[in-house]
Biopython code that builds the backbone (N, CA, C, O; Angstrom):
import numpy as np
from Bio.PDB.StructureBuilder import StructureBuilder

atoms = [
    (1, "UNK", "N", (124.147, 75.255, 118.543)),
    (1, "UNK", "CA", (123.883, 74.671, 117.254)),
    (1, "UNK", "C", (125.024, 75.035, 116.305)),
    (1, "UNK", "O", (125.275, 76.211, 116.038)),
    (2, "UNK", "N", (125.652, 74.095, 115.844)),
    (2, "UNK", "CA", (126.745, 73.714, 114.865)),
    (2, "UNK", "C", (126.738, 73.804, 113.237)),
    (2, "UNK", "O", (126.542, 72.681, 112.771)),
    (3, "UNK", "N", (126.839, 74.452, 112.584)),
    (3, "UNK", "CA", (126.644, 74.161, 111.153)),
    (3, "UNK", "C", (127.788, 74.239, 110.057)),
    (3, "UNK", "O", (128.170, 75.289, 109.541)),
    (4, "UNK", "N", (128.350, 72.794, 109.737)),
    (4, "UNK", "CA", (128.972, 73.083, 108.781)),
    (4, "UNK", "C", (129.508, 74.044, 107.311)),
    (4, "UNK", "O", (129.437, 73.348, 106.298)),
    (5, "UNK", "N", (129.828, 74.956, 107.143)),
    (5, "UNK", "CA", (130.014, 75.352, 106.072)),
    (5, "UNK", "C", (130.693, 74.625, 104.766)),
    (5, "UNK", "O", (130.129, 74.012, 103.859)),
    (6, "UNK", "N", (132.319, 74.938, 105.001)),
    (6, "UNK", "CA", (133.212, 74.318, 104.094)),
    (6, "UNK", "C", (134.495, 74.079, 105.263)),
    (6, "UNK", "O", (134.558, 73.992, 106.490)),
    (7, "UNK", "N", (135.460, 74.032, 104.110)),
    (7, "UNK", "CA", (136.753, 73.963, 104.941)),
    (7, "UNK", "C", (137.956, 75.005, 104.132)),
    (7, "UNK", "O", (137.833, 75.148, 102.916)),
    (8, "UNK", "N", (138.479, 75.326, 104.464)),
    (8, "UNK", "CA", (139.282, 76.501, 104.296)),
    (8, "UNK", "C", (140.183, 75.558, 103.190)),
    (8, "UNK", "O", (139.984, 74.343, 103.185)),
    (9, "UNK", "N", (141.189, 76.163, 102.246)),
    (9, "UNK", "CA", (142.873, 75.645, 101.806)),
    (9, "UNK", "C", (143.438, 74.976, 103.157)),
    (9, "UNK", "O", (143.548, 73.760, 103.315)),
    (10, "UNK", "N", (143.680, 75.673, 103.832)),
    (10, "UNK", "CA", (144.396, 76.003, 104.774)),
    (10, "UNK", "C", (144.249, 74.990, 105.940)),
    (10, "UNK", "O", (145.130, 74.839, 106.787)),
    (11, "UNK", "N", (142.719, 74.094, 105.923)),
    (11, "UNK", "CA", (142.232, 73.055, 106.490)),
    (11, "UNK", "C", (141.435, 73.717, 108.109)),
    (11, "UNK", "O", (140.868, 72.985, 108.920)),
    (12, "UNK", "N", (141.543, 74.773, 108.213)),
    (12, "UNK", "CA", (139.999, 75.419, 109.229)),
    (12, "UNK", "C", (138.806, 75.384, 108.640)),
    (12, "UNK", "O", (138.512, 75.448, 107.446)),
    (13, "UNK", "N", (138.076, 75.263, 109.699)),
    (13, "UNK", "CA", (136.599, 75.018, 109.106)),
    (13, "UNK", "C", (136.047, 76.300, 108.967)),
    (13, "UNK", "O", (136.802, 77.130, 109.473)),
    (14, "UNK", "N", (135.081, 76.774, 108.507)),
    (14, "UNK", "CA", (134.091, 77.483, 108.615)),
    (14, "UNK", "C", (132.452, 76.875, 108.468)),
    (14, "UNK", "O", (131.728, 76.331, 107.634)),
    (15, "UNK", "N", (132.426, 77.316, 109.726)),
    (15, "UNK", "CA", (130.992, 77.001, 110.781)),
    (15, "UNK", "C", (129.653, 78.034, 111.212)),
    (15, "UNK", "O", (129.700, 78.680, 112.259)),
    (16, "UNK", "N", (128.944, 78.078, 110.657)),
    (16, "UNK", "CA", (127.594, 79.128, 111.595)),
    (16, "UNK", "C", (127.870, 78.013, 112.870)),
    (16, "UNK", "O", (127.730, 76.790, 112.871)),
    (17, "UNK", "N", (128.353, 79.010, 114.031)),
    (17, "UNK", "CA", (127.634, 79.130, 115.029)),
    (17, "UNK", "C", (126.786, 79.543, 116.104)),
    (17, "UNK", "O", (127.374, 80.509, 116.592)),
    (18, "UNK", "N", (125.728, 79.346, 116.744)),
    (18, "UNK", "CA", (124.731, 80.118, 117.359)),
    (18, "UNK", "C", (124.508, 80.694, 116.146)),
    (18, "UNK", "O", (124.276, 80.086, 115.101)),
    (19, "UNK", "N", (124.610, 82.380, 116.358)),
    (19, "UNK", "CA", (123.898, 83.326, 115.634)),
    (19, "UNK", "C", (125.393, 84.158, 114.738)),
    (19, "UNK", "O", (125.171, 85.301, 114.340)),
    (20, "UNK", "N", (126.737, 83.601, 114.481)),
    (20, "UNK", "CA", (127.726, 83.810, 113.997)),
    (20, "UNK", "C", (128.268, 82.989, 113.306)),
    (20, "UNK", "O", (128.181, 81.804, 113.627)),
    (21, "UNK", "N", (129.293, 83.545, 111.662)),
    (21, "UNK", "CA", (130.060, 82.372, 111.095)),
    (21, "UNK", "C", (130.899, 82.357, 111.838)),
    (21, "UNK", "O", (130.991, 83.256, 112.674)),
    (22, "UNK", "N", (131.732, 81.394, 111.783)),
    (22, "UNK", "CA", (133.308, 81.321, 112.559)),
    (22, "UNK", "C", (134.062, 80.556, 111.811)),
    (22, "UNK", "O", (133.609, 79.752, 110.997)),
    (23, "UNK", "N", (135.079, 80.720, 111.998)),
    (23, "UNK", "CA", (136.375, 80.198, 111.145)),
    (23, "UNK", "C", (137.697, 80.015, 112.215)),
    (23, "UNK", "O", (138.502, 80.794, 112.728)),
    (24, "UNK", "N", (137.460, 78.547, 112.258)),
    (24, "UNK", "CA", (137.988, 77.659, 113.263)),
    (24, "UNK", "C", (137.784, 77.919, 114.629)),
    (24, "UNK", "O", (138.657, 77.867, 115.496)),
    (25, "UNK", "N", (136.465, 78.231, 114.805)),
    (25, "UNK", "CA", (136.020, 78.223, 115.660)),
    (25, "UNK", "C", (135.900, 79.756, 116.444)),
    (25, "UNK", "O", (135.086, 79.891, 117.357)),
    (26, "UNK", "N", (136.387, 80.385, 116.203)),
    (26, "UNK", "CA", (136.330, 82.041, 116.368)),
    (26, "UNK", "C", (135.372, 83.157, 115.332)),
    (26, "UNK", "O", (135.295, 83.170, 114.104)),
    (27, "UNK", "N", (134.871, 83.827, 116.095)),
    (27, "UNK", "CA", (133.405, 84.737, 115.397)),
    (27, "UNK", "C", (134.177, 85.190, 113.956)),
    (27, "UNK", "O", (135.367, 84.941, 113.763)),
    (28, "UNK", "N", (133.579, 85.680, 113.272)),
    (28, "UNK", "CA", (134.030, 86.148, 111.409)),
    (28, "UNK", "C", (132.862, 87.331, 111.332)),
    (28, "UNK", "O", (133.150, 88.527, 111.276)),
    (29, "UNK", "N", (131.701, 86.896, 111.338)),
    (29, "UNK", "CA", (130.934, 87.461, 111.136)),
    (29, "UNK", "C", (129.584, 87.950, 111.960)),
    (29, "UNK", "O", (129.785, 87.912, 113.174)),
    (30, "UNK", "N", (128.316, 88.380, 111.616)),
    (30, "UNK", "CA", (127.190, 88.121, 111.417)),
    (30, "UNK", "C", (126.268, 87.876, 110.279)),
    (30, "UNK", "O", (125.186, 87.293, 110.354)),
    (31, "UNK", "N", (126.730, 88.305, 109.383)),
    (31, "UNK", "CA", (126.093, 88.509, 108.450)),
    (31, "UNK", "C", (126.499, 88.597, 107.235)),
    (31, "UNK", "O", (127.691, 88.884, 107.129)),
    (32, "UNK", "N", (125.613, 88.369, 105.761)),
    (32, "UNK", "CA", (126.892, 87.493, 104.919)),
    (32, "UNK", "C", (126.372, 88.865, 104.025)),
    (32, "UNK", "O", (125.325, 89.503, 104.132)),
    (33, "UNK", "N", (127.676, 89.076, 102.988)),
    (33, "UNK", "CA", (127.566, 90.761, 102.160)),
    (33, "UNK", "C", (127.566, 90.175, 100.939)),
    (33, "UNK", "O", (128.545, 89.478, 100.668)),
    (34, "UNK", "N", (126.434, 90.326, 99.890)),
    (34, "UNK", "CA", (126.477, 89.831, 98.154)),
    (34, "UNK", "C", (127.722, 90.475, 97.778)),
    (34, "UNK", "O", (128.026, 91.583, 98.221)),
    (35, "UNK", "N", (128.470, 89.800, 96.955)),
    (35, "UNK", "CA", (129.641, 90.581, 96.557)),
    (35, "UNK", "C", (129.533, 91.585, 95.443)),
    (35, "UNK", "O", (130.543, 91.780, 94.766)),
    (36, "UNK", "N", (128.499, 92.205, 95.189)),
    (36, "UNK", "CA", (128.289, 93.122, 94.240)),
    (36, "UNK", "C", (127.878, 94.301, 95.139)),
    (36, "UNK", "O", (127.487, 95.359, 94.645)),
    (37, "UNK", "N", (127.983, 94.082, 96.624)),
    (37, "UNK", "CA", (127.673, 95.538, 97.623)),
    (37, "UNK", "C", (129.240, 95.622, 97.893)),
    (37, "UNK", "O", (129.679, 96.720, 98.235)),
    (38, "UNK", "N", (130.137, 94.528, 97.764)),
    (38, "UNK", "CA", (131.446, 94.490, 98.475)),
    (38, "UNK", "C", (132.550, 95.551, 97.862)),
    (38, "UNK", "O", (132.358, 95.645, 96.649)),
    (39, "UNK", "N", (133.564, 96.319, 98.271)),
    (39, "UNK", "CA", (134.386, 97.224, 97.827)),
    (39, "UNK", "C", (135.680, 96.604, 96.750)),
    (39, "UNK", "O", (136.099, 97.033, 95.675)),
    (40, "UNK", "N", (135.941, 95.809, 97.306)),
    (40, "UNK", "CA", (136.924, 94.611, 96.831)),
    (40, "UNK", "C", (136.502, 93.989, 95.825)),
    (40, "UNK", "O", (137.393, 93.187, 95.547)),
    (41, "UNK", "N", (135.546, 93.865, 95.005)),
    (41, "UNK", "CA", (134.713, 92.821, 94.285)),
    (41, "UNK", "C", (135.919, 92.401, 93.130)),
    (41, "UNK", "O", (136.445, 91.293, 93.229)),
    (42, "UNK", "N", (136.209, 93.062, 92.358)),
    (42, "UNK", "CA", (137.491, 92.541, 91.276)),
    (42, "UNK", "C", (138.478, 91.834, 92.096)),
    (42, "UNK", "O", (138.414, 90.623, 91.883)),
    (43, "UNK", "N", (139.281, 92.127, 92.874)),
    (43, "UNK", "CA", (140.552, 91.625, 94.005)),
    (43, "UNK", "C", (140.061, 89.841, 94.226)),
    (43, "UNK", "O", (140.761, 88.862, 93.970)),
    (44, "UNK", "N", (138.549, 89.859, 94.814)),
    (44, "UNK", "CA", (137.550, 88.580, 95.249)),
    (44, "UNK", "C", (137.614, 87.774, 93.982)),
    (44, "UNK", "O", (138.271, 86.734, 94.013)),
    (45, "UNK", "N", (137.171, 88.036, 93.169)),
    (45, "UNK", "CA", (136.685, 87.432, 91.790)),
    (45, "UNK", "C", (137.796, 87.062, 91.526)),
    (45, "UNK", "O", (137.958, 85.854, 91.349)),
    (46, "UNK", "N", (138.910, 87.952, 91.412)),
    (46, "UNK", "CA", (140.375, 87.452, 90.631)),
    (46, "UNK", "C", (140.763, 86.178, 91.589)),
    (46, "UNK", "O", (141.203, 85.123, 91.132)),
    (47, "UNK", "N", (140.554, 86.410, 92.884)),
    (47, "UNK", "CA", (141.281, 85.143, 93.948)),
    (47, "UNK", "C", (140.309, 83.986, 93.596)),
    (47, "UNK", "O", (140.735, 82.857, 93.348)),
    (48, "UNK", "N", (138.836, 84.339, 93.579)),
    (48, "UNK", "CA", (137.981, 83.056, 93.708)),
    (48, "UNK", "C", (136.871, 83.180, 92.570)),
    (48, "UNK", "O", (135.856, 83.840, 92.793)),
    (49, "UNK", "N", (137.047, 82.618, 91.497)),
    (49, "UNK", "CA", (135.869, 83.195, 90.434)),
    (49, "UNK", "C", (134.581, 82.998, 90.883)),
    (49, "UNK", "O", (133.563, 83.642, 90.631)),
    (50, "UNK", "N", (134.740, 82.086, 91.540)),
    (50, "UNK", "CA", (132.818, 81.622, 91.477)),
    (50, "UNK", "C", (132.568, 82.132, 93.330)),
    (50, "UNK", "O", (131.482, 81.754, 93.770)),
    (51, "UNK", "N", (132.998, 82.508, 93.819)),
    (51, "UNK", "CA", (132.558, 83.649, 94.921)),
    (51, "UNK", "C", (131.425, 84.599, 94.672)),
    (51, "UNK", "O", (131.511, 85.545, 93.889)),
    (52, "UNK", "N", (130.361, 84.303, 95.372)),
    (52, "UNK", "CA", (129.152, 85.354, 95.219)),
    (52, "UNK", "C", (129.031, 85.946, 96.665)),
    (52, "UNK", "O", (128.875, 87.145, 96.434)),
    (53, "UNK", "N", (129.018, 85.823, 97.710)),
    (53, "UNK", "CA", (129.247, 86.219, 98.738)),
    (53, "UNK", "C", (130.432, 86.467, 99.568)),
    (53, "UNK", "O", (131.455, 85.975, 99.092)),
    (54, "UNK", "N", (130.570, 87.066, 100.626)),
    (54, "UNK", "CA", (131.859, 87.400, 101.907)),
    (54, "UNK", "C", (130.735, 87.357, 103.136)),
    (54, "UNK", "O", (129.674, 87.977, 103.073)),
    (55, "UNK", "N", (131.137, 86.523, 104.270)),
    (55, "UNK", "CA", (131.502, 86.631, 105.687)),
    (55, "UNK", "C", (132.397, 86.796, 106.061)),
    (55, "UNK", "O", (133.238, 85.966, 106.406)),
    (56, "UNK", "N", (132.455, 88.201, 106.094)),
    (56, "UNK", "CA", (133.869, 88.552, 106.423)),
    (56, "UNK", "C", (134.818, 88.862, 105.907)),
    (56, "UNK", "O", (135.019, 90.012, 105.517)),
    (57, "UNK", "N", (135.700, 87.821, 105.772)),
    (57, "UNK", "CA", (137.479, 87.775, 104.697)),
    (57, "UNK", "C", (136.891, 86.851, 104.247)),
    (57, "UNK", "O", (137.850, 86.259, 103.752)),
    (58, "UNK", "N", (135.998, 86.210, 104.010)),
    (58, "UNK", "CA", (135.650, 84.667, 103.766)),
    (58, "UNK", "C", (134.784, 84.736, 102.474)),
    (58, "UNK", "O", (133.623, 85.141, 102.417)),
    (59, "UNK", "N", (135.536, 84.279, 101.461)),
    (59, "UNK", "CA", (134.481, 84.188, 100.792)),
    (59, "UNK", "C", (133.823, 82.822, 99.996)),
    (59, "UNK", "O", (134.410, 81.785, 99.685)),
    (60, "UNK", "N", (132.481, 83.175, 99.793)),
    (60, "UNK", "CA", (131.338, 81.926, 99.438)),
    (60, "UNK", "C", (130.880, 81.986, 98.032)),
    (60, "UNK", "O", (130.758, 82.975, 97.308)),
    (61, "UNK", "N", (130.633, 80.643, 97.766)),
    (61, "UNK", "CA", (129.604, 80.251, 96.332)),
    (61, "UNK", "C", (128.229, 80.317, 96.850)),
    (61, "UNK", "O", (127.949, 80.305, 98.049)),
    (62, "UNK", "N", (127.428, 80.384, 95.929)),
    (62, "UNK", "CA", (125.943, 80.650, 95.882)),
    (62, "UNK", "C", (125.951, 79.252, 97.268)),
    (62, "UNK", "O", (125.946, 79.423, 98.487)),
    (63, "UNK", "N", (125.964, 77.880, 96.456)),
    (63, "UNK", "CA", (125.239, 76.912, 97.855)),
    (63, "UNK", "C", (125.920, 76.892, 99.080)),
    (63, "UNK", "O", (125.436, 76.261, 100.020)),
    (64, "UNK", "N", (127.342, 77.705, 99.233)),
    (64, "UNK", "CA", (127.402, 77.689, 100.782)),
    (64, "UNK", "C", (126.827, 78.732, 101.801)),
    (64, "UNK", "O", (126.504, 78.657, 102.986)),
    (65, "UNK", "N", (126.830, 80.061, 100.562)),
    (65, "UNK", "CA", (125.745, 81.187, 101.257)),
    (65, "UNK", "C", (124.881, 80.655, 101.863)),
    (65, "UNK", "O", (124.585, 80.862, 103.040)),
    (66, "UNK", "N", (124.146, 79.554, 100.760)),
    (66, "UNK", "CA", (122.864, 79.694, 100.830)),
    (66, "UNK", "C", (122.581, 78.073, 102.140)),
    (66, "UNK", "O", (121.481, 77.617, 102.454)),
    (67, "UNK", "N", (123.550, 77.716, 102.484)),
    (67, "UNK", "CA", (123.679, 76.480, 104.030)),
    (67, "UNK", "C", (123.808, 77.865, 105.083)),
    (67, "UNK", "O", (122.968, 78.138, 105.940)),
    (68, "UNK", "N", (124.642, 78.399, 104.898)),
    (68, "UNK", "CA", (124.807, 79.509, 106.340)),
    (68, "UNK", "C", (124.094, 80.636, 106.111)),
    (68, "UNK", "O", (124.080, 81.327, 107.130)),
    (69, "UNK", "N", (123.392, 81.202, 105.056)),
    (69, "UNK", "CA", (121.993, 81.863, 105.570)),
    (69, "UNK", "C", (120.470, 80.857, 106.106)),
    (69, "UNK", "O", (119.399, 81.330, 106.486)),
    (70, "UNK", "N", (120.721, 79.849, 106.013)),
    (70, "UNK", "CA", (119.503, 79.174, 106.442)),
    (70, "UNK", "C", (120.097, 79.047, 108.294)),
    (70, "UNK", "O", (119.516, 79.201, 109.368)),
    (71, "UNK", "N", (121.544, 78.686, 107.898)),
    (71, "UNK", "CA", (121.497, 78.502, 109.487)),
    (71, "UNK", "C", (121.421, 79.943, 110.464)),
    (71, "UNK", "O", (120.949, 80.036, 111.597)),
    (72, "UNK", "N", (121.981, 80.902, 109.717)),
    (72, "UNK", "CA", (121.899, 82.050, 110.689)),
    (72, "UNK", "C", (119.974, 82.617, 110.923)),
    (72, "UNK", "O", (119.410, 83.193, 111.854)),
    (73, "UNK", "N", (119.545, 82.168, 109.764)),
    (73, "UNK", "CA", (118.304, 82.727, 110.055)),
    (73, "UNK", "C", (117.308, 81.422, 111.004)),
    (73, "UNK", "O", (116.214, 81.714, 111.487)),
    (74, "UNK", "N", (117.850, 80.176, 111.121)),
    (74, "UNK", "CA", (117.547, 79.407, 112.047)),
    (74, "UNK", "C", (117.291, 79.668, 113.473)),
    (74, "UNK", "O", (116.316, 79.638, 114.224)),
    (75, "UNK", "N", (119.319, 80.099, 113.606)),
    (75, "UNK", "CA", (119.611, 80.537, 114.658)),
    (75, "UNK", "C", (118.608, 82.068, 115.222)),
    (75, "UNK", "O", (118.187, 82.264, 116.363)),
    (76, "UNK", "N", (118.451, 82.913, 114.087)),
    (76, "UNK", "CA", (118.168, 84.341, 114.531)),
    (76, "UNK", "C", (116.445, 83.955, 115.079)),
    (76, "UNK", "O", (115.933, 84.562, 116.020)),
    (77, "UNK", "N", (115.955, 83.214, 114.556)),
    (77, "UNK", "CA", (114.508, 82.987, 114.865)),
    (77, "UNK", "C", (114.354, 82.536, 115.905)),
    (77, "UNK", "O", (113.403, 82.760, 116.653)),
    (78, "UNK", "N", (115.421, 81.718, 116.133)),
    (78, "UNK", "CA", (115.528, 80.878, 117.947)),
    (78, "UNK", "C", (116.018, 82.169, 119.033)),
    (78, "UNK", "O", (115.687, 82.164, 120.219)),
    (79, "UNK", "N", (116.482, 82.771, 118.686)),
    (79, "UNK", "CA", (116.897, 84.317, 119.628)),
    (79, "UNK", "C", (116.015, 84.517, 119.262)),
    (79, "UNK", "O", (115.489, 83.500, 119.716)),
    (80, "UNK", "N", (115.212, 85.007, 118.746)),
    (80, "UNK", "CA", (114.169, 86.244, 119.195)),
    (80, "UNK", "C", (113.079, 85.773, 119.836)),
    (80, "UNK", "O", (112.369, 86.449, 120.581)),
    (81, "UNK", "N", (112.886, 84.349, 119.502)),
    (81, "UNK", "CA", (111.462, 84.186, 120.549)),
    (81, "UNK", "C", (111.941, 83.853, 122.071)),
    (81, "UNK", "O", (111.198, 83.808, 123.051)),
    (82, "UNK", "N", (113.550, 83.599, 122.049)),
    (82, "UNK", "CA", (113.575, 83.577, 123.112)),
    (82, "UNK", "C", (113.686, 84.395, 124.367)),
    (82, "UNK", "O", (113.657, 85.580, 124.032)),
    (83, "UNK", "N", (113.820, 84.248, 125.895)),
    (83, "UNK", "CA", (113.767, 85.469, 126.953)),
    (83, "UNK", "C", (115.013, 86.563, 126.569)),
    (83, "UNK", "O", (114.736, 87.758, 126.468)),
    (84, "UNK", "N", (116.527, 86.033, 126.342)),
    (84, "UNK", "CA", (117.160, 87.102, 126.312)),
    (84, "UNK", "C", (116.677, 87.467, 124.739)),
    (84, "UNK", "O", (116.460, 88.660, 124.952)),
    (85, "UNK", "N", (116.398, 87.319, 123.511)),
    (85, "UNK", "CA", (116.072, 87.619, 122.549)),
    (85, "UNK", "C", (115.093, 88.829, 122.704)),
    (85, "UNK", "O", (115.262, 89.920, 122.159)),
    (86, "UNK", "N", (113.864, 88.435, 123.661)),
    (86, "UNK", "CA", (112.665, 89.484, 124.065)),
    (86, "UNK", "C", (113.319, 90.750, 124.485)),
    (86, "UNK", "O", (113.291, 91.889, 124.016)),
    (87, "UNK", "N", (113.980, 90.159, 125.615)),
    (87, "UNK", "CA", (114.642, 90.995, 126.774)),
    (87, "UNK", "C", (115.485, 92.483, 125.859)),
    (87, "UNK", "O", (115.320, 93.688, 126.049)),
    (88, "UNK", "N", (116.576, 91.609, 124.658)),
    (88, "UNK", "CA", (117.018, 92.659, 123.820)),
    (88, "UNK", "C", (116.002, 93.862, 123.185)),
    (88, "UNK", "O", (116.194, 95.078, 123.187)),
    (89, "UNK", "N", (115.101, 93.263, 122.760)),
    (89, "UNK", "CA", (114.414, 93.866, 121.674)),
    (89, "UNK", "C", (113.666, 95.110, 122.394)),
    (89, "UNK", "O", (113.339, 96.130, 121.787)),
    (90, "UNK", "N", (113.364, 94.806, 124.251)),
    (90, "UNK", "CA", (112.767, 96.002, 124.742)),
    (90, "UNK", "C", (113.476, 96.691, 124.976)),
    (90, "UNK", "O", (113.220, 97.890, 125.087)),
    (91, "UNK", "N", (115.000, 96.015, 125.185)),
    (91, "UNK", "CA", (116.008, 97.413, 125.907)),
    (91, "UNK", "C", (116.532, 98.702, 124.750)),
    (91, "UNK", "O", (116.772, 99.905, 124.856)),
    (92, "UNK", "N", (116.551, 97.556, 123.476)),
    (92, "UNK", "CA", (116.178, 98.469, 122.588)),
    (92, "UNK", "C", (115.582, 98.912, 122.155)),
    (92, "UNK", "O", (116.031, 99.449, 121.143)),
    (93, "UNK", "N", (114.510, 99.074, 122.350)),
    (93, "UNK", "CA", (112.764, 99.638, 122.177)),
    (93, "UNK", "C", (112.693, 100.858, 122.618)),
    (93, "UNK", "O", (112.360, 101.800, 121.900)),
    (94, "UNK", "N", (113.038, 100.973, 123.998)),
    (94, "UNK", "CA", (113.348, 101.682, 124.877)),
    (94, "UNK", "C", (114.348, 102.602, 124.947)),
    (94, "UNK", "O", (114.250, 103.709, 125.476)),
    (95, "UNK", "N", (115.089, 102.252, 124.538)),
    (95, "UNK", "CA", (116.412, 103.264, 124.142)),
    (95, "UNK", "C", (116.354, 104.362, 123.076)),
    (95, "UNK", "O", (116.843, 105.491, 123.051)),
    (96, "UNK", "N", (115.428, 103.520, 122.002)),
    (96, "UNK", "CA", (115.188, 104.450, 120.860)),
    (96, "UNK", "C", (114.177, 105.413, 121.505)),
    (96, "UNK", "O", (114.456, 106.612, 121.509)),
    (97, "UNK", "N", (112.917, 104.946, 122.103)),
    (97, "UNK", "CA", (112.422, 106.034, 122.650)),
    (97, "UNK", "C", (112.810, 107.460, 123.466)),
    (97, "UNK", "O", (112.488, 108.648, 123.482)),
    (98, "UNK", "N", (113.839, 106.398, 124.215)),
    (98, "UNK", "CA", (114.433, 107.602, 125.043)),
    (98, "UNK", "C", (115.125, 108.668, 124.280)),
    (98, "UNK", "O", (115.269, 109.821, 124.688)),
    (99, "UNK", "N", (115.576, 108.168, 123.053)),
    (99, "UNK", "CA", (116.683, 109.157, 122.152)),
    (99, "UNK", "C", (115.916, 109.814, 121.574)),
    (99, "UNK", "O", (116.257, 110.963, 121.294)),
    (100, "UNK", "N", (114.729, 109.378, 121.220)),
    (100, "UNK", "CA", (113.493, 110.493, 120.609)),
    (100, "UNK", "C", (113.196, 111.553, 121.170)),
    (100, "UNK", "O", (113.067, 112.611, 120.555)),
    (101, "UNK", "N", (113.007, 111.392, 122.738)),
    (101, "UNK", "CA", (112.386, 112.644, 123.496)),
    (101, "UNK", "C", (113.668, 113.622, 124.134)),
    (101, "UNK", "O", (113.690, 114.698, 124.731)),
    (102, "UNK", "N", (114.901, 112.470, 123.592)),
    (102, "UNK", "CA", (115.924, 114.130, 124.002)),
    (102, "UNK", "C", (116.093, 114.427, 122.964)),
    (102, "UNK", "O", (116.521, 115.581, 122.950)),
    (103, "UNK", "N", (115.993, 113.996, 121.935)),
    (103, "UNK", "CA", (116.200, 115.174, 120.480)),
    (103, "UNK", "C", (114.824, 115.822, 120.207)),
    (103, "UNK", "O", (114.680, 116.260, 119.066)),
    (104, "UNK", "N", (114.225, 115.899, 120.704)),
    (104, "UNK", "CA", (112.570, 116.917, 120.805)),
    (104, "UNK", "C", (112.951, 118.002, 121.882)),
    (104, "UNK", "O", (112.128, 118.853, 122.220)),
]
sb = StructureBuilder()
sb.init_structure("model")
sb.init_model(0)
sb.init_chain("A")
sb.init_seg("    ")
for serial, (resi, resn, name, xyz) in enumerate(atoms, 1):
    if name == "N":
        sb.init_residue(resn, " ", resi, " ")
    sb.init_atom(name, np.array(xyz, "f"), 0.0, 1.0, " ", f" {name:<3s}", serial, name[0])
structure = sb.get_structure()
């Protein structure tokens, strides 16, 4: 599953795909950072005023956040009900347990 974002200056796209943004077609992210958690936030603002978010180096206005958080949380809902989605969630289930009873 494919989801448009925008398009770069530069003329690359940026895309949610699957369960990642990408920018021209190569992973960027998972997950998108409000730019008021970001370290850089003045540097961002000065390059792009109306930037409220980063995936990544990438940064977003409120309505493109808000196209590629619908798609990542699309995507994330379709992984988890699915087998390898399940499959993750016990191996990590399991792992945490195991790390419990060697630090006891």
């Amino acid at each position: 599953m494919t989801t448009y974002i925008k398009t770069t200056e530069d003329g690359r796209k940026v895309e949610v795909i699957g369960r990642a943004i990408c920018l021209a077609g190569k992973k960027e992210c998972e997950k998108l950072v409000h730019l008021s958690e970001h370290p850089n936030v003045r540097a961002i603002l000065a390059a792009m005023p109306e930037a409220r978010y980063m995936a990544g180096r990438l940064p977003l206005t409120e309505e493109e956040a808000a196209i590629a958080k619908a798609a990542l949380d699309a995507a994330n809902d379709a992984y988890g009900s699915s087998p390898d989605g399940i499959s993750e969630r016990m191996r990590t289930a399991t792992k945490d347990l195991l790390r419990l009873r060697i630090d006891e």
